[in-house]
C-alpha positions in Angstrom: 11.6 15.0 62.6 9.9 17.8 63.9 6.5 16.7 64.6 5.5 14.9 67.6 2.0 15.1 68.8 0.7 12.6 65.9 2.9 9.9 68.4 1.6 11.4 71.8 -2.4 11.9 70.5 -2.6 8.4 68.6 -0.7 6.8 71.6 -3.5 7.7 74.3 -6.1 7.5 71.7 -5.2 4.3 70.8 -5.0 3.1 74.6 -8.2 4.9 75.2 -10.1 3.3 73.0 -8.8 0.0 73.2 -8.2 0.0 77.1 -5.1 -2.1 76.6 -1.1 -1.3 75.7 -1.7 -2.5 72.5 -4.1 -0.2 71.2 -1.6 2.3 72.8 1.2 0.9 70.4 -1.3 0.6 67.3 -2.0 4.3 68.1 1.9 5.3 68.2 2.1 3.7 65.2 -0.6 5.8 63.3 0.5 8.9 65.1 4.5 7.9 63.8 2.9 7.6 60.3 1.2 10.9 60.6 4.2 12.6 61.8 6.2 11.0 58.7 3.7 12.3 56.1 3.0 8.9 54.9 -0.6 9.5 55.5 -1.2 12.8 53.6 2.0 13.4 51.9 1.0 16.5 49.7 2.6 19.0 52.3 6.8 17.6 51.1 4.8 16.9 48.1 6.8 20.0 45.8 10.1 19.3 47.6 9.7 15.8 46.6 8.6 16.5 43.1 11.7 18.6 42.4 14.2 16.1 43.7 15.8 18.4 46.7 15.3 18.8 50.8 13.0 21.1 52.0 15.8 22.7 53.9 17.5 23.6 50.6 18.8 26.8 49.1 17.4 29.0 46.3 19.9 28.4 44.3 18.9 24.3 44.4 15.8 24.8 44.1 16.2 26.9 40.7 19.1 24.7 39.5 16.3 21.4 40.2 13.7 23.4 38.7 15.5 24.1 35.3 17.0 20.5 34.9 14.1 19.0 35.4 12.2 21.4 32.6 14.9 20.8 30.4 14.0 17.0 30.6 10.4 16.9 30.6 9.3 20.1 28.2 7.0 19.3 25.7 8.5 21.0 23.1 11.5 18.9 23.4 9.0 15.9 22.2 7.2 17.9 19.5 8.0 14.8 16.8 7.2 12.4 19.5 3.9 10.3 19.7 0.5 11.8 21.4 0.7 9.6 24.6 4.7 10.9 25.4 3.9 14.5 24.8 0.5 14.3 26.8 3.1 12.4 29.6 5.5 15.3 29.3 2.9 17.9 29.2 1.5 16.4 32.5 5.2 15.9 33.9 5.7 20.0 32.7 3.0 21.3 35.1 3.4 19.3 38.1 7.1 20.7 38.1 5.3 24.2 37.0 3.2 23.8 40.0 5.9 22.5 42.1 8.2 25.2 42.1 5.3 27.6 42.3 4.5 26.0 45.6 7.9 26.6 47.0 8.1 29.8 46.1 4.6 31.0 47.9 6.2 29.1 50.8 9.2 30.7 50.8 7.4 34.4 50.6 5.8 33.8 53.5 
């Protein structure tokens, strides 16, 4: 994990404003959540999306990116009812979006 101040903040917050341990181990709890991106999990959000670590290679990433297309392009459901085509469609730019993320990351 490489965050830690979510831990150390909510810890003395939590003791601060409840003047007792426990508040201090309610706070650690939030700040552990924090730190874990289960409270605002849009910044893993593209890694997640593609299926692969946000430590992995180009190569992965690209590989992820063009199976996934392959499964969830529209076109591949053009016979296919309104509601699964509208699904894929939706499915189509979240992966767009996705890898487009990654790759402005990875300019930086």
């Amino acid at each position: 994990m490489r965050r830690w101040y979510g831990k150390l903040l909510g810890f003395i917050a939590g003791w601060l404003l409840m003047r007792h341990p426990a508040g201090g181990l309610i706070g650690l709890l939030i700040g552990h959540a924090f730190d874990a991106d289960w409270l605002f999990p849009r910044r893993a959000a593209p890694y997640r999306v593609l299926g692969v670590s946000d430590d992995a290679s180009q190569a992965e990433i690209d590989q992820a990116y063009r199976r996934l297309m392959a499964q969830h392009h529209p076109d591949r459901l053009s016979g296919a009812a309104p509601e699964l085509r509208a699904q894929a469609e939706k499915k189509a730019q979240e992966i767009n979006g996705a890898y487009d993320r990654i790759k402005a990351l990875r300019r930086r």
